[in-house]
C-alpha positions, -999 to 999 in steps of 0.1 A, spaced: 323 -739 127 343 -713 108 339 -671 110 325 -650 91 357 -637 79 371 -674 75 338 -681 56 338 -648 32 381 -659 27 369 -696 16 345 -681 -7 370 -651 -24 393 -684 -30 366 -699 -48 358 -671 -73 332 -655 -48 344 -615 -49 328 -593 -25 332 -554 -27 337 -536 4 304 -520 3 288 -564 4 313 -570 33 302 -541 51 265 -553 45 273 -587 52 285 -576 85 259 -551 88 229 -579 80 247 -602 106 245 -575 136 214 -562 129 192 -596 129 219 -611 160 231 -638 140 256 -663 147 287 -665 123 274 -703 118 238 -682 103 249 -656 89 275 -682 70 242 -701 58 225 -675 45 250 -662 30 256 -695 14 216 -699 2 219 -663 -10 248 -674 -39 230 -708 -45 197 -690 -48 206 -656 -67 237 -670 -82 254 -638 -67 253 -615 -39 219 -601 -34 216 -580 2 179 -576 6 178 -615 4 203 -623 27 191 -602 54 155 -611 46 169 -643 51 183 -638 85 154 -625 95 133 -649 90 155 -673 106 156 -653 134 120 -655 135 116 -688 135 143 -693 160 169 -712 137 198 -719 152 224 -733 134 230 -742 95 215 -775 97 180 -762 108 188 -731 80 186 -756 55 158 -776 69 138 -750 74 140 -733 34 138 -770 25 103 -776 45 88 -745 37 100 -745 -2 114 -712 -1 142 -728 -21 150 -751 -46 179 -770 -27 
């Protein structure tokens, strides 16, 4: 399980650029729904395969709904948008 930070890194050297003003929202979407790194990491991850770029009222609608349907780590994340076909994965 990597950080937030390590996670965002990974994803800067892979072309994924995020302005101060996603970080900050990244962070921000991450402390307001009392998300793990390990879930904030996955939907941050759906978010790009999803949008195709960083979209904010996604990823924290996102979080949210994981947190309401008590997800805890990226394995359920991904089972869960998978089972209820709120993605294409």
């Amino acid at each position: 399980m990597i950080s937030l930070e390590e996670y965002l890194l990974r994803l800067n050297s892979k072309g994924f650029h995020f302005g101060d003003d996603a970080i900050g929202f990244i962070y921000f979407g991450k402390h307001y729904t009392g998300a793990t790194d390990e879930l904030a990491n996955a939907a941050l991850e759906l978010t790009l395969k999803a949008q195709k770029r960083f979209d904010g009222s996604f990823y924290v609608s996102l979080l949210e709904t994981f947190s309401a349907n008590e997800i805890k780590n990226r394995k359920e994340a991904i089972r869960f948008v998978r089972d209820k076909q709120l993605l294409a994965l």
